[in-house]
PQR file with spaces between the fields and no chain letter, atoms N, CA, C, O and H, PARSE charges and radii, in Angstrom:
ATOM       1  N    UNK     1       4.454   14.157   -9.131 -0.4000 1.5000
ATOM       2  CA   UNK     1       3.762   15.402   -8.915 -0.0000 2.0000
ATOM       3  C    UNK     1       3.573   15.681   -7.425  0.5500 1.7000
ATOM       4  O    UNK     1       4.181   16.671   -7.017 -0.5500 1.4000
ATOM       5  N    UNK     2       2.670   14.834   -6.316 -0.4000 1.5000
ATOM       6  CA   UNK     2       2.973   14.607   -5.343 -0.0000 2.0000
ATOM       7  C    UNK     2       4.538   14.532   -4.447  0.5500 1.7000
ATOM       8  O    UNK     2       4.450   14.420   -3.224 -0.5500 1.4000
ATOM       9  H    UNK     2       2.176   14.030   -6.648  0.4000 1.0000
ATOM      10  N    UNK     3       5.498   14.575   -4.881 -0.4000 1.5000
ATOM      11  CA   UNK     3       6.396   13.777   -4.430 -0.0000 2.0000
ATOM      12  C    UNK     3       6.689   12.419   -4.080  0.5500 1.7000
ATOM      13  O    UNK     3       7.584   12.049   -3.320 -0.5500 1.4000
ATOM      14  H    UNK     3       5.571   14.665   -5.874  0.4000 1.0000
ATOM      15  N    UNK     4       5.678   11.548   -4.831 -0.4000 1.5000
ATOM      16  CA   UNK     4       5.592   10.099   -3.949 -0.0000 2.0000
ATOM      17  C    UNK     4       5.953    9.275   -5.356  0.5500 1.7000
ATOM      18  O    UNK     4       5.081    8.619   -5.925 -0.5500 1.4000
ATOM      19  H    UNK     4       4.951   11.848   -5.448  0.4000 1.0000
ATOM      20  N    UNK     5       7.575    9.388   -5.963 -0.4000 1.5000
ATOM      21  CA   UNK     5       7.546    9.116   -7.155 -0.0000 2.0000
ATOM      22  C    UNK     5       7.938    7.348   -7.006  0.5500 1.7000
ATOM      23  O    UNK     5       8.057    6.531   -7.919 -0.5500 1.4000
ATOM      24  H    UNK     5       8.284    9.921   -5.500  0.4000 1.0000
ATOM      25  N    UNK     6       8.080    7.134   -5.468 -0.4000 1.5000
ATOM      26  CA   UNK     6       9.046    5.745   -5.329 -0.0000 2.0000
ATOM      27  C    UNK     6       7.725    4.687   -5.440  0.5500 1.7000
ATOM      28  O    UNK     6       7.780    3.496   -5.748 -0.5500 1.4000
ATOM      29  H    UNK     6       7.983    7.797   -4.726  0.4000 1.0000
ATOM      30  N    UNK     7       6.547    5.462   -5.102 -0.4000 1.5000
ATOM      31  CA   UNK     7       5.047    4.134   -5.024 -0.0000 2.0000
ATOM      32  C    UNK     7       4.613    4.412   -6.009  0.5500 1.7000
ATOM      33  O    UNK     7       3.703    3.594   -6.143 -0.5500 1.4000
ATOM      34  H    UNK     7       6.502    6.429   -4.851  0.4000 1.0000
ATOM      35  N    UNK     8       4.620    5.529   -7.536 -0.4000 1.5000
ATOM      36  CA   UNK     8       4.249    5.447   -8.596 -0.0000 2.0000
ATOM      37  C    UNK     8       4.908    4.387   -9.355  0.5500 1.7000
ATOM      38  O    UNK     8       4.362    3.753  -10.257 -0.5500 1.4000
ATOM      39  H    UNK     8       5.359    6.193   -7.427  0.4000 1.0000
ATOM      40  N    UNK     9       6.086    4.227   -8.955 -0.4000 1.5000
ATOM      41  CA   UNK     9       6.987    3.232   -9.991 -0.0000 2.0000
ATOM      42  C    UNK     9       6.380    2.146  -10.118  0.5500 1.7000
ATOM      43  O    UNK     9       5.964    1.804   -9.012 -0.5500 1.4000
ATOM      44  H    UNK     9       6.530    4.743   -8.222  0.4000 1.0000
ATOM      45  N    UNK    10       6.147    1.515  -10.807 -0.4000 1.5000
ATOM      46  CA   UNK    10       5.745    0.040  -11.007 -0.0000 2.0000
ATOM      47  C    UNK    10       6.580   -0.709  -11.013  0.5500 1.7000
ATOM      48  O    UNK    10       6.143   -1.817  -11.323 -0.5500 1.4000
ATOM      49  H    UNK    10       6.485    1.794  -11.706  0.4000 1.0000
ATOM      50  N    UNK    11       8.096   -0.704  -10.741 -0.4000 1.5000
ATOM      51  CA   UNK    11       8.755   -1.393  -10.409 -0.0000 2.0000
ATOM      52  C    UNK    11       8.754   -1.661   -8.710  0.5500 1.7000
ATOM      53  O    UNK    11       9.171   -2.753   -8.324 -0.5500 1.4000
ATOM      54  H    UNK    11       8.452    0.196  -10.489  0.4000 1.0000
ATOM      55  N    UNK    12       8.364   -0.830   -7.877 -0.4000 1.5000
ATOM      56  CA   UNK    12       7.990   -0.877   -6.791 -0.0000 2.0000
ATOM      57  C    UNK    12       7.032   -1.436   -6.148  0.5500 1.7000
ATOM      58  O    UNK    12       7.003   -1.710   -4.948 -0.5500 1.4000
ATOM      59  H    UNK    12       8.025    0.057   -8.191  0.4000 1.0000
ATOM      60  N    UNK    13       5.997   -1.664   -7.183 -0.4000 1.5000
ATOM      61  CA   UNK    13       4.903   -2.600   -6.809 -0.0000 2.0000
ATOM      62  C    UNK    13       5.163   -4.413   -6.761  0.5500 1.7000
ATOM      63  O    UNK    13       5.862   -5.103   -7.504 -0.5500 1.4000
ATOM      64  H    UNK    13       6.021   -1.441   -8.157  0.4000 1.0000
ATOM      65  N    UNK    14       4.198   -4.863   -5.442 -0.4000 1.5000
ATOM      66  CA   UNK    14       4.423   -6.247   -5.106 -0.0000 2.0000
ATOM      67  C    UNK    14       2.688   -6.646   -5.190  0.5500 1.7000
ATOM      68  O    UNK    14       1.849   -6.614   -4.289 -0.5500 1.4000
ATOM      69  H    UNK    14       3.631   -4.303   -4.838  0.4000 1.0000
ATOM      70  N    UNK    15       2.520   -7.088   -6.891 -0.4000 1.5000
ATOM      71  CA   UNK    15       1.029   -7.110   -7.192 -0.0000 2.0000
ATOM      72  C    UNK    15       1.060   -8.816   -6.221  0.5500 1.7000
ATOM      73  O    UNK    15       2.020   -9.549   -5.981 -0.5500 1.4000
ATOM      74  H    UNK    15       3.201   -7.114   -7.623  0.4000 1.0000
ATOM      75  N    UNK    16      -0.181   -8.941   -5.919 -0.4000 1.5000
ATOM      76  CA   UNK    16      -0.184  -10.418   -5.247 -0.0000 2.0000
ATOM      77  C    UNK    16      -2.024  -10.449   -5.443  0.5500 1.7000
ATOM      78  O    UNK    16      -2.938   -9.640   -5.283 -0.5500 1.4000
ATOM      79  H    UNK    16      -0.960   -8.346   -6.114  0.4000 1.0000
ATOM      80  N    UNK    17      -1.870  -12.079   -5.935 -0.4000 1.5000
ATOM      81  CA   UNK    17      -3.244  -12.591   -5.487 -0.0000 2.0000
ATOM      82  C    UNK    17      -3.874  -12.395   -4.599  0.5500 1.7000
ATOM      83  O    UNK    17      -3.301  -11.590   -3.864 -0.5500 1.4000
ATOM      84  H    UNK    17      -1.127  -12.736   -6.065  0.4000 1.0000
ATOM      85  N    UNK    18      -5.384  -12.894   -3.990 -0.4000 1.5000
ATOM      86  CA   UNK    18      -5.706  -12.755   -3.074 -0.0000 2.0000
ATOM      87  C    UNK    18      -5.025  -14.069   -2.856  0.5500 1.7000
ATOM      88  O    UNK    18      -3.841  -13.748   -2.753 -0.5500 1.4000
ATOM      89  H    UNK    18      -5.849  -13.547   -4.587  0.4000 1.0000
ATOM      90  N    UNK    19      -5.107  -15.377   -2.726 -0.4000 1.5000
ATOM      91  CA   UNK    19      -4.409  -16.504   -2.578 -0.0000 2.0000
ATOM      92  C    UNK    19      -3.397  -16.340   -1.996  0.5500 1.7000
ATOM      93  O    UNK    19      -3.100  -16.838   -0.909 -0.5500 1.4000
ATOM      94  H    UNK    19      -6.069  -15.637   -2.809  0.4000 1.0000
ATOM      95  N    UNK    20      -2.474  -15.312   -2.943 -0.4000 1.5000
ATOM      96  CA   UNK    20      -1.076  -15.109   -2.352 -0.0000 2.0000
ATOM      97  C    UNK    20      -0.686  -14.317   -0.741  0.5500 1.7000
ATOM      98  O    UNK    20       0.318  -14.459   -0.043 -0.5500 1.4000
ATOM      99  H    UNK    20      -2.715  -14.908   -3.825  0.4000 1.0000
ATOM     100  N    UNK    21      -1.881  -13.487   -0.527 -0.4000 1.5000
ATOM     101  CA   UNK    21      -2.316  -12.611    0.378 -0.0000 2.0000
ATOM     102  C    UNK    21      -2.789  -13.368    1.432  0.5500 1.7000
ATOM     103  O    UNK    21      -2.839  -12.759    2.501 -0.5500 1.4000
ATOM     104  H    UNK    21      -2.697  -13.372   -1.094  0.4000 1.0000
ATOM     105  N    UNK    22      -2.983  -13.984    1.436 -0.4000 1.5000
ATOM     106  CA   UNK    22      -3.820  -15.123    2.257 -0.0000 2.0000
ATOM     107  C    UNK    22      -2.669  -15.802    3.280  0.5500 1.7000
ATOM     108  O    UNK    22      -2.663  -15.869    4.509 -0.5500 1.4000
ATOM     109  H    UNK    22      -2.943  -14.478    0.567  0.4000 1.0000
ATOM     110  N    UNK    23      -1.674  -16.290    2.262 -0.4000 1.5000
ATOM     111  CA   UNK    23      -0.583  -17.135    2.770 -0.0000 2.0000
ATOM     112  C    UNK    23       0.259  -16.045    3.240  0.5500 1.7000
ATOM     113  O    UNK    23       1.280  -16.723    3.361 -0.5500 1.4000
ATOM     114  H    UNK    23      -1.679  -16.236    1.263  0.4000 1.0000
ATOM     115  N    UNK    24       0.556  -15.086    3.535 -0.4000 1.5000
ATOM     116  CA   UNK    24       1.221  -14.231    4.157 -0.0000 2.0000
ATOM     117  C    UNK    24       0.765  -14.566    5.687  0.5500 1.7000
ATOM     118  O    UNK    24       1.767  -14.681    6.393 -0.5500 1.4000
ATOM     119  H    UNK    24      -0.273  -14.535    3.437  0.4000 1.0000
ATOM     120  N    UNK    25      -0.365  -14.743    6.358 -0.4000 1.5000
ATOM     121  CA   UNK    25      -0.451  -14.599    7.402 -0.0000 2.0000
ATOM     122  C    UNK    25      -0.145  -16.348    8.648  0.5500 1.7000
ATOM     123  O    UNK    25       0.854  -16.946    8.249 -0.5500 1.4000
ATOM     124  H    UNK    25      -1.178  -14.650    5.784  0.4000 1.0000
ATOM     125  N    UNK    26      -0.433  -16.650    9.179 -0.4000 1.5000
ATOM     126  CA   UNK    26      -0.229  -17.762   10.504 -0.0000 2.0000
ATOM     127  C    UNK    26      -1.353  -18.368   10.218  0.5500 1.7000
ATOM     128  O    UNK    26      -2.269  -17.576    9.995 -0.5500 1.4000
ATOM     129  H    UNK    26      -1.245  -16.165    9.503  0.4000 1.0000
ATOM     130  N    UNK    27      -1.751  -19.974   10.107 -0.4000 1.5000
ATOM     131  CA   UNK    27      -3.147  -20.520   10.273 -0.0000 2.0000
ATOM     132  C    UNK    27      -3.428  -20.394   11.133  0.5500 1.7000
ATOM     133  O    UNK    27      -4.514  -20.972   11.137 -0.5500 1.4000
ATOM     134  H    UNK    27      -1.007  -20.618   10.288  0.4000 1.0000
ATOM     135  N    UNK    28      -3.201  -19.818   12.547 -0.4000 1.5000
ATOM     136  CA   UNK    28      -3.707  -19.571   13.208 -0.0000 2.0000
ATOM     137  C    UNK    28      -4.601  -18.716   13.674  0.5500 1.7000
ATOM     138  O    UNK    28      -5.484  -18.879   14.516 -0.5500 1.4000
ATOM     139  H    UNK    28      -2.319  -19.348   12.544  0.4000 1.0000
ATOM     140  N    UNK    29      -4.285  -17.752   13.028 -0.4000 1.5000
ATOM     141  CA   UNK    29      -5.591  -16.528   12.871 -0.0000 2.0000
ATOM     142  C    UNK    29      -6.651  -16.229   11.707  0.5500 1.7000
ATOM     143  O    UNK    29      -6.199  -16.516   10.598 -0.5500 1.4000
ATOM     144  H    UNK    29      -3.568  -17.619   12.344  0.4000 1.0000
ATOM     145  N    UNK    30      -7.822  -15.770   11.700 -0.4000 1.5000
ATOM     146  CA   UNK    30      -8.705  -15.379   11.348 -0.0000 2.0000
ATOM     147  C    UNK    30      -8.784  -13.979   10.556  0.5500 1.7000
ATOM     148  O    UNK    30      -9.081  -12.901   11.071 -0.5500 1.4000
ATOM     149  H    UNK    30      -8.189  -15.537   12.601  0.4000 1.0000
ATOM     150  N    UNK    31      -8.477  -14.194    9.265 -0.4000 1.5000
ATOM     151  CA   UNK    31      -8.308  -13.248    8.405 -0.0000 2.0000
ATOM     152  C    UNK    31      -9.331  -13.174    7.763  0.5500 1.7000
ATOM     153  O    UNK    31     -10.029  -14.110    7.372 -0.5500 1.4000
ATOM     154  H    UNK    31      -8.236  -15.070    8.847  0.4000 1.0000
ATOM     155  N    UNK    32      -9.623  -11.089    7.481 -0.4000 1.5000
ATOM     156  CA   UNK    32     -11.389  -11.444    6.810 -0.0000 2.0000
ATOM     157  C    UNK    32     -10.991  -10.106    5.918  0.5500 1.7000
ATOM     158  O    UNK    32     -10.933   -8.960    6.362 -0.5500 1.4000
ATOM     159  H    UNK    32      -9.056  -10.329    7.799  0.4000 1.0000
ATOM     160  N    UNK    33     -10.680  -10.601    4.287 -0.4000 1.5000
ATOM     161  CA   UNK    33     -10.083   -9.543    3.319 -0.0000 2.0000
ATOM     162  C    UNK    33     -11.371   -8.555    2.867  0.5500 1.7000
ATOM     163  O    UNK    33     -12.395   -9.077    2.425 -0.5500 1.4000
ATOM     164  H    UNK    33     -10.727  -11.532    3.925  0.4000 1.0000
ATOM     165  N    UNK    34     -11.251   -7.083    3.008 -0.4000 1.5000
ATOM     166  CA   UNK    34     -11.984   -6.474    1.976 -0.0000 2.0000
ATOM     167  C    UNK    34     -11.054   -6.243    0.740  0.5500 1.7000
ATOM     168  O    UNK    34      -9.850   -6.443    0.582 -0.5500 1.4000
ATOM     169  H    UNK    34     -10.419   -6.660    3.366  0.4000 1.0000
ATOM     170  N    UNK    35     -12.009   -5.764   -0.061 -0.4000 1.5000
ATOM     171  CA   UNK    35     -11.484   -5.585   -1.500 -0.0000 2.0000
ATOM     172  C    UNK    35     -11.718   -3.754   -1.664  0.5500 1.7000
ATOM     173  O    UNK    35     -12.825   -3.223   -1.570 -0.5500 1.4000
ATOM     174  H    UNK    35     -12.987   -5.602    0.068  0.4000 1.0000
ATOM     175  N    UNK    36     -10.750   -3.189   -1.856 -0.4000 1.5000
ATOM     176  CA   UNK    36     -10.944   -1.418   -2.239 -0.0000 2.0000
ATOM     177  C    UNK    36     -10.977   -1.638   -3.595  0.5500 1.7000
ATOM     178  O    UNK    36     -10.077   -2.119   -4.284 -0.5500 1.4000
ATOM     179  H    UNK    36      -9.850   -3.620   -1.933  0.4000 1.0000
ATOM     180  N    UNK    37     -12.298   -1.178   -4.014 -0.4000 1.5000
ATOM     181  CA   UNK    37     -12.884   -1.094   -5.359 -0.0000 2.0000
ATOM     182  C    UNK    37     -13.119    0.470   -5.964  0.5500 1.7000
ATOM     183  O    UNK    37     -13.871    1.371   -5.593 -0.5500 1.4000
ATOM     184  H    UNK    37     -13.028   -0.788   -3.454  0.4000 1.0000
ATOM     185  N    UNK    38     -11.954    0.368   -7.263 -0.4000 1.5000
ATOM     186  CA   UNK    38     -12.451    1.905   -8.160 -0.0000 2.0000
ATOM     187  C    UNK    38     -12.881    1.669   -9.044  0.5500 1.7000
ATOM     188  O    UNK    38     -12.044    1.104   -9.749 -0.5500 1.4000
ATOM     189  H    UNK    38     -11.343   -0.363   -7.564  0.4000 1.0000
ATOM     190  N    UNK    39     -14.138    1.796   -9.692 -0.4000 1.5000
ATOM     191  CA   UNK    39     -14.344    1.923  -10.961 -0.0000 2.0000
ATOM     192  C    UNK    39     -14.961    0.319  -11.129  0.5500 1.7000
ATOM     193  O    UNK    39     -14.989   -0.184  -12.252 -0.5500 1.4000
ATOM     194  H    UNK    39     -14.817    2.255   -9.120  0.4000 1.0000
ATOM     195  N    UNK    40     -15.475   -0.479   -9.869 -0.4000 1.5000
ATOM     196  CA   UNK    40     -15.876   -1.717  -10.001 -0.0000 2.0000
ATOM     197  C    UNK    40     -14.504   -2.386  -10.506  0.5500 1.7000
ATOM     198  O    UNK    40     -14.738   -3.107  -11.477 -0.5500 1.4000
ATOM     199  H    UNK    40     -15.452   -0.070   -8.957  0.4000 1.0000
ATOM     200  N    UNK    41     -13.444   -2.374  -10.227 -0.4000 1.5000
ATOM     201  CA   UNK    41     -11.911   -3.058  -10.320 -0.0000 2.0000
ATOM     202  C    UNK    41     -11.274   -2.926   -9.008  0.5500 1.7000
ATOM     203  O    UNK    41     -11.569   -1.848   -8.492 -0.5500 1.4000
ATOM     204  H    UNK    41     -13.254   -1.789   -9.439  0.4000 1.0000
ATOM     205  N    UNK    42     -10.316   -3.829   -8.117 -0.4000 1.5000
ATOM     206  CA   UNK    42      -9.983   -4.173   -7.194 -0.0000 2.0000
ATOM     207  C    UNK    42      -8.591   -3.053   -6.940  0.5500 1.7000
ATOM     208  O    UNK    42      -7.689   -3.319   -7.734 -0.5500 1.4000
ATOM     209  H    UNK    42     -10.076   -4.705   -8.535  0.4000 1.0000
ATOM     210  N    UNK    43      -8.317   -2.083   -6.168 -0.4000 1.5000
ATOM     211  CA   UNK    43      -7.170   -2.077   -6.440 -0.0000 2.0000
ATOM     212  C    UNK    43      -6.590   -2.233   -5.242  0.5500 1.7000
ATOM     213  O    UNK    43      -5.432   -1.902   -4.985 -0.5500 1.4000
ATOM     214  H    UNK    43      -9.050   -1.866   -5.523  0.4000 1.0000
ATOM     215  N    UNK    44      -7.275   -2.676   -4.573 -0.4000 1.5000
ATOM     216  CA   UNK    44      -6.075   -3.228   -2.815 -0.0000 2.0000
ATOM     217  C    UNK    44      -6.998   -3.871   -2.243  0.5500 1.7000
ATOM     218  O    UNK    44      -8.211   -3.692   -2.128 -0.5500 1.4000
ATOM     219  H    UNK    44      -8.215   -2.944   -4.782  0.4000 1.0000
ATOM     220  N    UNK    45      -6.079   -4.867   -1.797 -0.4000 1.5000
ATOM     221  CA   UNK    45      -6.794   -6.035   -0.352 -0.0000 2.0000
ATOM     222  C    UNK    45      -6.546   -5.540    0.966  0.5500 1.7000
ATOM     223  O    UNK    45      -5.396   -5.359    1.364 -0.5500 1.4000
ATOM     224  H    UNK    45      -5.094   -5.013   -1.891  0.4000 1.0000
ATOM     225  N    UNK    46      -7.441   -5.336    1.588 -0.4000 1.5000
ATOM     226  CA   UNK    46      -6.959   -4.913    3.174 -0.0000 2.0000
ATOM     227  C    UNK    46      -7.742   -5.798    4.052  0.5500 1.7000
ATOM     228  O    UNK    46      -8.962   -5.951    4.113 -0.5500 1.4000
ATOM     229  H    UNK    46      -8.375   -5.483    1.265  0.4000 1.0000
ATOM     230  N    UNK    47      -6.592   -6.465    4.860 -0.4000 1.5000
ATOM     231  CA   UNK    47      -6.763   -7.583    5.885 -0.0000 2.0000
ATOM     232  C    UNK    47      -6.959   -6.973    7.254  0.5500 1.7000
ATOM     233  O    UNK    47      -6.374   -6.052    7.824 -0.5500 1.4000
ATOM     234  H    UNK    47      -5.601   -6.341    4.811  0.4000 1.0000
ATOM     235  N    UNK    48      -7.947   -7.754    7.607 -0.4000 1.5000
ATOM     236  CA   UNK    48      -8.455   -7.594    9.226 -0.0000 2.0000
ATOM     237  C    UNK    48      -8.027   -8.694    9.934  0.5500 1.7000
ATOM     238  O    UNK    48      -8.465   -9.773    9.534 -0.5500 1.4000
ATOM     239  H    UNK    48      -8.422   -8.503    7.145  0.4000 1.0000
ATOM     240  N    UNK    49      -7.227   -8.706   10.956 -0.4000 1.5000
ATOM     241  CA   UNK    49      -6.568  -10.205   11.311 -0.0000 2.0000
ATOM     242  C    UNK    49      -7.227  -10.379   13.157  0.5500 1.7000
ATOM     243  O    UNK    49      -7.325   -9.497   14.010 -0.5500 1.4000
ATOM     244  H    UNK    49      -6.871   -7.830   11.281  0.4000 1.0000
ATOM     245  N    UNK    50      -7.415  -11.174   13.204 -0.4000 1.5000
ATOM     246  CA   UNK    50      -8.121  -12.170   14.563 -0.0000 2.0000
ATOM     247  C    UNK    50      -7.113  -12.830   15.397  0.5500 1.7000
ATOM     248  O    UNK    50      -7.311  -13.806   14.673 -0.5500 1.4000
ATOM     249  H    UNK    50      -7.336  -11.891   12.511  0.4000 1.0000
ATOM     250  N    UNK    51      -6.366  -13.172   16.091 -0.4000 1.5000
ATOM     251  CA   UNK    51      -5.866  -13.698   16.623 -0.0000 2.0000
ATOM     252  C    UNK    51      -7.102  -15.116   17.172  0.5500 1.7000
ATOM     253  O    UNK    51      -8.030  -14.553   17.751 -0.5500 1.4000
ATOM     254  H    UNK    51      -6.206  -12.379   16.678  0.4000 1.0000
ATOM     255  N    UNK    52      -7.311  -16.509   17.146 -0.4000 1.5000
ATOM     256  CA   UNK    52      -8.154  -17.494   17.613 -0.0000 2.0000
ATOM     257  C    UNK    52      -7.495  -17.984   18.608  0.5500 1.7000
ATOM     258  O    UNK    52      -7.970  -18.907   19.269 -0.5500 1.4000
ATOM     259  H    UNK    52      -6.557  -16.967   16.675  0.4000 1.0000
């Protein structure tokens, strides 16, 4: 409807743990996840990253 039919697909989606989200980044930095909550359900992690 939007035109944004390629991020509706659910084949397009890369669902990941927070765990899994976690290990994406360097132990070297300081990662501090919020959670975007609809409806009291999670639907995205967004990382704040630190360089230490």
């Amino acid at each position: 409807m939007l035109g944004r039919g390629f991020f509706a697909d659910k084949n397009n989606l890369n669902l990941v743990s927070m765990k899994q989200f976690l290990q994406c980044f360097p132990e070297d930095v300081t990662v501090k996840i919020y959670k975007q909550r609809i409806f009291g359900i999670t639907a995205s992690l967004i990382a704040v990253v630190k360089k230490t």
